[in-house]
C-alpha positions, 0 to 999 in steps of 0.5 A, spaced: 226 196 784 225 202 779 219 204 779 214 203 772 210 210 770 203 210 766 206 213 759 202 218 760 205 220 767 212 219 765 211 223 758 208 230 763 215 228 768 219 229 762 217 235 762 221 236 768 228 234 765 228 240 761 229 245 765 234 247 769 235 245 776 233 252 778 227 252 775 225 244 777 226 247 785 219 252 784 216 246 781 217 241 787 213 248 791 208 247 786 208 240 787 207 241 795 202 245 794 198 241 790 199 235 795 197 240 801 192 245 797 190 242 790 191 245 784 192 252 783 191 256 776 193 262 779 200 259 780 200 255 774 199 262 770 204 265 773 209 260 771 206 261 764 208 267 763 215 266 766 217 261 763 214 262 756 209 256 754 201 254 756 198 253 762 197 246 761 204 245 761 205 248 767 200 243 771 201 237 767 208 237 770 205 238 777 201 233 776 207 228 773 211 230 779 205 228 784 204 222 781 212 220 781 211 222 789 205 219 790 207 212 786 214 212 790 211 212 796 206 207 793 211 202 792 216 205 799 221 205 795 228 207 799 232 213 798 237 208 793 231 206 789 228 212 788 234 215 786 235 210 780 229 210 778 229 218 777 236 217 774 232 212 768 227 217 768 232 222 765 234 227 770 241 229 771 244 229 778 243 236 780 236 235 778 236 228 782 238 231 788 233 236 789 227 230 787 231 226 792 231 231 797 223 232 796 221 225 797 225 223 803 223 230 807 215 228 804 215 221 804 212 220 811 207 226 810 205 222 803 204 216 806 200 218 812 195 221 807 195 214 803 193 211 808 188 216 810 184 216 804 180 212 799 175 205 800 177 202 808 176 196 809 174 193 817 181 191 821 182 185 824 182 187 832 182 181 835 178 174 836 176 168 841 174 161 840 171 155 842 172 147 841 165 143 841 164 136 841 157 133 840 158 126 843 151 123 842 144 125 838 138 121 838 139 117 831 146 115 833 148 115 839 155 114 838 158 120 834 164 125 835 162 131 831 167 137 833 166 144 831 169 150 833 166 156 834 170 163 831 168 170 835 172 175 830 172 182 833 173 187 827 173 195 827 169 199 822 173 204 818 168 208 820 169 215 824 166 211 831 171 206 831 165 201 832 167 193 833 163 189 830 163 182 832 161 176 827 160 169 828 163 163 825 163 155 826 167 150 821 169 143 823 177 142 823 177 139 817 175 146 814 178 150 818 184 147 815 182 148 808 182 155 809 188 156 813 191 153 807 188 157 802 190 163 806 198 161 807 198 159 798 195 167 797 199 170 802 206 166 799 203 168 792 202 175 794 209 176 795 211 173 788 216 177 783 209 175 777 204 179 783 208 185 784 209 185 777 203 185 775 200 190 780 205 194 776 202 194 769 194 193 771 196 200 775 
């Protein structure tokens, strides 16, 4: 899989290509001190003045090179991949091996903050059911109406942890019917098209 820069990102990575594998080196220091620090305008200035251009070339080549980590780690792609992808992108093989190096020590460092930021929704923890069946009312005394009642326990994502417990209750059929347009998502989900489209909307 090759990864799919924004033009925007991809027109900041470029940047990159032109400089020697030397310099391409400071700027993967730069890159790790954005991910750990933020930006940093002191930095940036300094490499201005040594490399003789603005400062906003200096920090939008930064943020290109964060975004191409943090977009490989997105999508976890392997060492053969990244290193195809960076190749499409323009990079010569010294330049290459210095980005590979980078992503390969960082990658698990930026996933864990991936994981760590932006909206959680609750997990899944675990769930228990129970199969009712009503025989008999007053009005028909012969009926068999089944019903199965879910207890779902899910963890907020929260600092607490707090499990909440919700309850659920369907007849068979519907159940079925959920079951089923659960499987259809997930198999749709993993489809060539979906993965493609999540590409472009992102």
């Amino acid at each position: 899989m090759l990864l799919t820069l924004k033009p925007d990102h991809k027109k900041h990575v470029l940047l990159l290509t032109e400089h020697a594998p030397q310099v391409l080196q400071d700027f993967c220091k730069l890159a790790l001190d954005y991910l750990q620090k933020g930006p940093n305008i002191k930095l940036y200035n300094a490499a201005a003045q040594k490399l003789e251009v603005e400062v906003n070339v200096i920090k939008n080549s930064v943020e290109g090179l964060v975004n191409l980590l943090l977009e490989s780690c997105r999508y976890k792609l392997n060492s053969e991949d990244f290193r195809d992808s960076v190749i499409a992108l323009g990079f010569s093989e010294d330049q290459e091996a210095i980005l590979s190096k980078l992503y390969n020590t960082k990658k698990d460092e930026v996933l864990n903050v991936l994981t760590n930021i932006g909206f959680k929704l609750p997990e899944y923890q675990n769930m228990e059911w129970r199969f009712e069946v009503q025989l008999a009312s007053r009005s028909l005394l012969k009926q068999v109406a089944p019903l199965i009642t879910l207890d779902l326990s899910i963890k907020n994502s929260d600092k607490n942890e707090n499990v909440e417990h919700v309850l659920l209750q369907t007849d068979p059929v519907n159940l079925l019917h959920i079951v089923q347009e659960l499987e259809e998502a997930l198999q749709e989900g993993r489809s060539q098209h979906i993965r493609r489209l999540s590409r472009v909307i992102k």
